[in-house]
N, C-alpha and C positions, 0 to 999 in steps of 0.2 A: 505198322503192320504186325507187330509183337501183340495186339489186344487177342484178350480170349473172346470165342465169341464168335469166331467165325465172319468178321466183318468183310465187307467188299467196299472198295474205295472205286468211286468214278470222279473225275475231272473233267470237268466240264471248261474247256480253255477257246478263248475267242480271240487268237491270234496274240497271244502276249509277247511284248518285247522282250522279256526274259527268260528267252527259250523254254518255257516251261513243259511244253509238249515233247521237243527233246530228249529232257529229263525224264517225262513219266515212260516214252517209246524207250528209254533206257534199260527203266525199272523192269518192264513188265516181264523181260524174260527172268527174271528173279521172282516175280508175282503173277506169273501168267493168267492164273484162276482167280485173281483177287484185285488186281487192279486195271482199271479199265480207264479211256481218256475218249470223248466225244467232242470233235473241231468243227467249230464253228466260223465261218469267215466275217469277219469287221467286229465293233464292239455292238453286242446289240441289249445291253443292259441287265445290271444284276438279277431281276425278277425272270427275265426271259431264258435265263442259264438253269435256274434251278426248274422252273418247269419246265424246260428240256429235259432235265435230270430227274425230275419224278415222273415224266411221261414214260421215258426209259427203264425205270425202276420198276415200273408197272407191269409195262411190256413184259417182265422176265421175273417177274413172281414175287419178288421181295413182301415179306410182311410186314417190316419196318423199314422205315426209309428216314435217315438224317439227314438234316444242311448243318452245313460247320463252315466258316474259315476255315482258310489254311496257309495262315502265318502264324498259325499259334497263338493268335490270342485266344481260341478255344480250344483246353484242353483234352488232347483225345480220350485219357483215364477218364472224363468225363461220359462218354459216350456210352458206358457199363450201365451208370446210372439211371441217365434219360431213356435207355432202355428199360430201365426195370419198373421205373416208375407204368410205361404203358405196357409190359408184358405182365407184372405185379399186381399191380397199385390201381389197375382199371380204368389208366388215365387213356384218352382219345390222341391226344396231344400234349408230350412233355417242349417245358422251355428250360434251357439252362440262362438263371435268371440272376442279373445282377442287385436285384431291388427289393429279394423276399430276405427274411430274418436269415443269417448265414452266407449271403448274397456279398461279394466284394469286384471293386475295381481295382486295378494295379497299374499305376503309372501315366495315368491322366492327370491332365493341369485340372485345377477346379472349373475354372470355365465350361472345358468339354464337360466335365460330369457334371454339373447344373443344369448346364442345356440337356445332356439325353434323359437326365431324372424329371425334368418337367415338359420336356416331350411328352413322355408317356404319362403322367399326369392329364395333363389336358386330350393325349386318347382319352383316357380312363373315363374323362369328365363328357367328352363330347359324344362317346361311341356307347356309356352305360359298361363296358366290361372289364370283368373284375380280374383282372390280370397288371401285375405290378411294371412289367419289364416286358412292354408292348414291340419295342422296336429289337430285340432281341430277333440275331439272327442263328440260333444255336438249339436247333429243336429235333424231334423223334414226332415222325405221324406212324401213326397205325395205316396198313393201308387201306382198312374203311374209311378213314378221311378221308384220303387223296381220289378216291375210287368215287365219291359222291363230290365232292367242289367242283364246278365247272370250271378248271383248268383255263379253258379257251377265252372267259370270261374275267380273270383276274385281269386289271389293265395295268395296274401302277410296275414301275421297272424299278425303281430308287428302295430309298427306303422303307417309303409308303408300302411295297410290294410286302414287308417282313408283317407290317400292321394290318393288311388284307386279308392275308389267308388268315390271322389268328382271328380276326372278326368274323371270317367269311366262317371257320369250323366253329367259331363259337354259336351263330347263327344258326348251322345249321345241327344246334343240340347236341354238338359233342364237347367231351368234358378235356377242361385244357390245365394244367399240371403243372405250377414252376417248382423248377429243381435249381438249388440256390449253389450257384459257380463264381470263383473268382476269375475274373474277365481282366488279362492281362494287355496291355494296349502294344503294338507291335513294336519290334525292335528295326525293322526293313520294311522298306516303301512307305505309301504315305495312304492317306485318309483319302476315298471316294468323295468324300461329304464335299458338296459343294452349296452354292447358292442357290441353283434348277431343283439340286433334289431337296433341301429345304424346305423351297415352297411348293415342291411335290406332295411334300409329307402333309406340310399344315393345310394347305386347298384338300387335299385330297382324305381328309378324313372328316372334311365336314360332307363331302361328297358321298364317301361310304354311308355316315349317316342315314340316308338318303335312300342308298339304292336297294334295289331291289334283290333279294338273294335269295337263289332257288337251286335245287340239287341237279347236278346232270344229269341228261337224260342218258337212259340205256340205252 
């Protein structure tokens, strides 16, 4: 909460066992204007948190809207950037990218980082877009993106959900920006990735291929 800039943090928590909600009803009377927590009851998957979270961002004016982790594998000094890039740089949608020139991982076995480097490979290959570090969950929309996607209509929840919208804004003519970040692998908890969302990922982008993408209505 030390970033210049003005930023406002919401958490989006669905009942964590790690009392995390707690912790943020703690914070806030330290952060009252700047931090915010929206509870959800049971797990109802990573895609459907963050479009809570942009639907809410909306709601209340914001002109830039970021997803980030928040065990630090994505650095908040980070966030300066991928801002600038779309207040700057004229980008639609910034990604803080492990895969462009400057781009690092930190503390992945090779295995994991072979598998997410030809993940997005075979996006690249199968979906045509020219975006290095597709499954990249660490980005800045403008809220003309968010504001034309039809939200209602993203389906995927996994990780497939991080590859959607970057196809669905690419699609729909806006210009999408990697900003090249070292992506630290967590020190606490453990990896979502499982075998469901795996084959979420890979059905689900030949699926995209496919569908049909059109801007929401007014």
């Amino acid at each position: 909460m030390s970033l210049e800039g003005g930023f406002h943090l919401l958490i989006v928590d669905d009942g964590s066992p790690d009392g995390t909600a707690d912790i943020v009803k703690r914070l806030q009377s330290e952060f009252a204007d700047r931090l915010f927590i929206e509870e959800r009851k049971g797990k109802l998957g990573l895609g459907t948190a963050y479009i809570h979270g942009f639907k809410w961002s909306l709601a209340r004016n914001y002109n830039f809207i970021f997803e980030m982790d928040c065990d630090f594998s994505h650095n908040p000094d980070d966030l300066i950037r991928l801002w600038d890039a779309c207040a700057n740089r004229k980008a639609d949608v910034s990604v803080g990218s492990r895969y462009v020139k400057g781009g690092k991982v930190a503390n992945w076995p090779m295995g994991r980082l072979l598998m997410s480097y030809f993940a997005s490979l075979y996006v690249r290959i199968v979906l045509w877009m020219n975006v290095k570090d597709t499954t990249a969950g660490f980005k800045c929309y403008t809220r003309r993106v968010l504001e034309k996607i039809d939200l209602d209509n993203i389906r995927f929840v996994g990780y497939a959900f991080q590859i959607e919208m970057k196809y669905t804004a690419h699609r729909l003519g806006f210009k999408v920006v990697e900003v090249p970040i070292t992506f630290i692998d967590r020190v606490e908890g453990v990896s979502k990735m499982s075998t469901k969302i795996f084959k979420e990922a890979f059905w689900g982008v030949l699926q995209m291929r496919f569908k049909k993408i059109a801007p929401r209505k007014a």
